[in-house]
C-alpha positions, 0 to 999 in steps of 0.5 A: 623654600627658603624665603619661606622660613624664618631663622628666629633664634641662634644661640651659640654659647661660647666658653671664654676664659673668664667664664669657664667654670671648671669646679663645681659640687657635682652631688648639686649637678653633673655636666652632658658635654661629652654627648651630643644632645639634640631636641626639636621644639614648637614655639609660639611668640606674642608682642603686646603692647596695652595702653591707658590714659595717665588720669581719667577713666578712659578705655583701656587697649590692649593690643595684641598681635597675630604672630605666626608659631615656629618650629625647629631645634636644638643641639648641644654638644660640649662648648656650642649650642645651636638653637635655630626656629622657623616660621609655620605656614601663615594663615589669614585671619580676616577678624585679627589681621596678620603679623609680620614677625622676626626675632634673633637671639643670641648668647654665650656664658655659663652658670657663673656668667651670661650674656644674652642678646635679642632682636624682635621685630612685629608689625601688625596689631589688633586690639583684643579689647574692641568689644568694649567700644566697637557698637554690637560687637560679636564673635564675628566682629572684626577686630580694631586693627592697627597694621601699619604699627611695628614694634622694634627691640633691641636688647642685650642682658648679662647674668651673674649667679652667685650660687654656680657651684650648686645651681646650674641655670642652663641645665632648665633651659638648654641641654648641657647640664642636669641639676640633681638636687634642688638648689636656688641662686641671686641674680645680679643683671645688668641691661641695654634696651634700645626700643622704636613703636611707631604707627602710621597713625595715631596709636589711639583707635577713632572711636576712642580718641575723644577719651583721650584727649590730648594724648590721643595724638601720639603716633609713637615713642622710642627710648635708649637705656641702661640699667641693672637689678638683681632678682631671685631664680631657684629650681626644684627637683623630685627623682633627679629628674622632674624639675621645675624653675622660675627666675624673677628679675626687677631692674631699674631703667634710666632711658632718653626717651622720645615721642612722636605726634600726627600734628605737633612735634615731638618732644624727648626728656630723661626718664626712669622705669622698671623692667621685669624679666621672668621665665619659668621652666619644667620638665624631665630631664634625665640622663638621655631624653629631655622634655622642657616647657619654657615660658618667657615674660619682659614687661616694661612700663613707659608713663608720660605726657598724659598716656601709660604704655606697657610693652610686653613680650610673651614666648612659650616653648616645646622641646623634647629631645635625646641626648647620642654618644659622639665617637672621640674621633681624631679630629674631634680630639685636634679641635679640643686640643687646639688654642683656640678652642681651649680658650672658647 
């Protein structure tokens, strides 16, 4: 049934003359576009968003979400790439609550230039920290919940990678290429973040609220910004084929920020804040099976009037999957040989 799948992610990437990388040191790398490569993959997502009191020695909280996990797959054949994820069946979970979820991604570029752009969308927290404060809490305790909270991001992010000709980013976290020998690159990023946490009460839990004195009155916040960072990404290889790669970029935020209250009105001000995007990535990658193991990480730290709230956003990813020859059909040949595509 359809209203019961999600599509989460949809990643084209396009080749655009300004990106197309046709040179490049192939004892470094080799490229896989002349076979389809086609992988199914398991993912799990998860949102949180932990808070602390700017002074004092008030409770942490440390709210977490129910998200259901996705399935679905990846297909990769010369210029497009296709990843589509859908939604596994929900369970109820009486101590947690539940999670409405929804992410959307999409990106293009190559292993000069990347541009990439998301969507996540979640409602429905717990705090995993309740037994800190909720009186002879046990194993089944409910959790503190906040079900009317959501969390809305919109992100969109651009790579450069100044080591292209000997690293190829994309052969660790798609299908169209294979690194042969171990090489690393810098990463220069620039970013627009646009983000909206609200709850329909305060995001502070009752019993804490006395803790957090003033600030235990903030229902919400959202903030609009740009910034830039430069970071590090590198990937090892042992029998060219085993791999392993983490990228760790840091960026600097100038964002215009606003706070919602229950019973004053808000404020806004100009703020500036680091962002931390990691990912890491291992597995085989040989000339037609592939496994990957993917992990994600953008972390975000918001601090002001009287309150710290970080916002962090986790996926891990399953992939496995085969790389079939594709018959050079005439009508293949036409659609490479056309304008259009070639400036694709």
């Amino acid at each position: 049934m359809i209203n019961k799948m999600l599509l989460v992610g949809v990643l084209f990437n396009l080749y655009t003359g300004a990106f197309a990388q046709q040179n490049w040191d192939t004892t470094y790398y080799v490229s896989c576009k002349n076979r389809l490569s086609f992988g199914l993959m398991v993912s799990e997502r998860s949102y949180n968003i932990d808070i602390s009191a700017d002074t004092g020695t008030a409770t942490t909280i440390n709210y977490d979400t129910e998200a259901r996990n996705a399935i679905g797959f990846i297909a990769d054949f010369d210029k497009l790439s296709l990843k589509i994820l859908f939604k596994t069946k929900e369970k109820l979970n009486e101590r947690k609550g539940n999670t409405r979820n929804s992410n959307f991604f999409i990106g293009f570029g190559s292993n000069k230039f990347l541009i990439e752009g998301s969507y996540r969308f979640f409602k429905g927290f717990y705090d995993e920290t309740s037994g800190n404060y909720i009186p002879q809490f046990n194993d089944s305790t409910p959790y503190y919940k906040s079900s009317g909270m959501s969390a809305n991001l919109i992100k969109a992010k651009v790579y450069f990678f100044n080591n292209h000709k000997r690293f190829a980013y994309k052969s660790v976290y798609s299908c169209g290429f294979r690194q042969l020998c171990s090489s690393y690159s810098g990463v220069l990023s620039a970013n627009f973040m646009n983000e909206r946490i609200i709850a329909d009460s305060s995001m502070i839990p009752t019993l804490l609220q006395n803790e957090y004195g003033n600030a235990s009155d903030i229902r919400g916040i959202a903030h609009t910004g740009f910034g830039a960072g430069a970071g590090l990404t590198g990937t090892l290889v042992f029998f060219k084929r085993f791999f392993a790669n983490l990228l760790f970029v840091p960026s600097l935020h100038a964002q215009q920020r606003n706070y919602k209250y229950l019973k004053k009105e808000g404020s806004s001000g100009y703020y500036a804040t680091l962002l931390l995007h990691t990912r890491l990535s291992i597995g085989f990658n040989n000339e037609r099976f592939f496994i990957l193991v993917t992990g994600t990480n953008d972390r975000h730290w918001i601090r002001g009037k009287g309150v710290n709230i970080q916002p962090s956003f986790i996926s891990g990813t399953f992939i496995i999957g085969y790389r079939f020859n594709v018959t050079n059909t005439g009508w293949i040949q036409k659609v490479r040989a056309s304008q259009v595509y070639k400036k694709i």
